[in-house]
N, C-alpha and C positions, 0 to 999 in steps of 0.2 A: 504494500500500500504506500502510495507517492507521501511527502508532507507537501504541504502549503501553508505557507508561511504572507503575514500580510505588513508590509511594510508600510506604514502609513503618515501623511503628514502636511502641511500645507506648501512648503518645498519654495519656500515664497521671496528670492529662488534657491534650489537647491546651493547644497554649499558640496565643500569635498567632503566634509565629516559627513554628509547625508550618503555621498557615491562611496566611501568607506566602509557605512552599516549596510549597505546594499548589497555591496560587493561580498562584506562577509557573509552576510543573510544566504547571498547566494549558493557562498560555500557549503554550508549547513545543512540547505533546505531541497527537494527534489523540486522544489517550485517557489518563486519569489514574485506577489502580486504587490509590485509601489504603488499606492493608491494617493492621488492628491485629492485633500477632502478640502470644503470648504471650512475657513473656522471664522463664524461671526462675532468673536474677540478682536479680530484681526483685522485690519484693512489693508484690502491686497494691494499688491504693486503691478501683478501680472493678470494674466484672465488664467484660465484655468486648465486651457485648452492649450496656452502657452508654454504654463509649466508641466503638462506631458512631454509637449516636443523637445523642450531642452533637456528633461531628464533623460529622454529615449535617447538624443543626440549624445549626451556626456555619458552614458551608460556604452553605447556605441562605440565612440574612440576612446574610452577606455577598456573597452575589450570586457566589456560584461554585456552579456545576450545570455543568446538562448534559452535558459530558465526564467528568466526573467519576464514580468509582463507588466507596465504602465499603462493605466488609467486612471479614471476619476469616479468620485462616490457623492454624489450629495444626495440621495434622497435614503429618508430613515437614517438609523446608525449602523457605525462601521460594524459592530457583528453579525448584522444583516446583511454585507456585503459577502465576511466571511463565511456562514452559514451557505448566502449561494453558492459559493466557489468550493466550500469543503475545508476552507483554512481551520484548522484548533490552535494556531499561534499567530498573535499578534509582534511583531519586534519593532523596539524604540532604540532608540537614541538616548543615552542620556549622556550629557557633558559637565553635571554637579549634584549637589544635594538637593538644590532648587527643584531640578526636575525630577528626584526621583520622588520629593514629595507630592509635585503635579500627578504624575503619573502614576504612583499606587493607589489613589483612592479609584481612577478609570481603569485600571490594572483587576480591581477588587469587583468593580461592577460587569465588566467584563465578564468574568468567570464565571458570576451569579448567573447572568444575563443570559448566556450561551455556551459556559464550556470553553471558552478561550484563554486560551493561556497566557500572560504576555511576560519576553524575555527581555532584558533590559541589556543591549550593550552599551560597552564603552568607546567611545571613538577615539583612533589615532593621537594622542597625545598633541601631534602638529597640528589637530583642528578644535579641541577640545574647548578651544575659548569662542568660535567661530560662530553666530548665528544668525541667522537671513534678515533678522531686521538689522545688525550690526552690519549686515553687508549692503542692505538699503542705504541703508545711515551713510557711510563711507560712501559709495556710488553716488547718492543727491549731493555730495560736498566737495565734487571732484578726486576722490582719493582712488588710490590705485586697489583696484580688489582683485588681480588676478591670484595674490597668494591663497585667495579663500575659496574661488569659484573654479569649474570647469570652464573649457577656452571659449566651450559654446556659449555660455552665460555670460563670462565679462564680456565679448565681445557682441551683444545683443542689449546688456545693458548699458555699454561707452556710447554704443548708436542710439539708444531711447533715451539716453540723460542729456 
């Protein structure tokens, strides 16, 4: 029996710490679904549709495929995504304490909810401070963000700022 694994997030845009969790997810899992969800905490910078293509693009030239599969969730919640697809593991990202406090009490309801498990990695030490609004933040100020993003991103972003 395959796993499926759902990597989920607003990806708003992806950074490398995200192409990092993915890439290992990928290692992991017989199937890795990146889902970019909507989160109305958030005000986007990209459409939604956006951020699939860039993820698929930096997923690409860094030579992660094939198990792999990118799209989008907005309608219901994400373990009704998984539930379609057959996922029992949800995997994050986490880069501090902060987030693992965000993310155990949705961790907790998760599992009540549907049986989903969620694993919590750590990203690459070299991205571990890195996040999409910090790389917003940088990009609206002229600052250089290729250290943080894939080539497809800073360079999509240099042309829209």
């Amino acid at each position: 029996m395959k796993t499926i694994a759902v990597v989920p997030g607003s990806f708003d845009p992806v950074t490398l710490g995200h192409i990092d969790v993915i890439r290992r997810a990928a290692g992991i899992f017989d199937e890795v679904h990146v889902v970019v969800v909507h989160n109305p905490d958030k005000s986007a910078l990209l459409p939604i549709a956006k951020r699939v293509s860039l993820i698929q693009q930096a997923l690409a030239d860094g030579g992660v495929g094939g198990s792999v599969l990118v799209t989008s969730w907005s309608m219901g919640l994400l373990v009704d995504y998984c539930e379609e697809v057959g996922a029992k593991v949800l995997v994050k990202g986490i880069r501090s304490q902060v987030d693992v406090a965000y993310e155990t009490p949705m961790a907790i309801v998760n599992r009540n909810l549907a049986g989903v498990e969620t694993i919590f990695l750590l990203p690459d030490p070299a991205h571990a401070h890195v996040s999409s609004s910090l790389v917003r933040q940088v990009a609206a100020l002229g600052g250089d963000i290729t250290p943080y993003v894939p080539a497809a991103v800073a360079a999509f972003l240099e042309s829209a700022v």
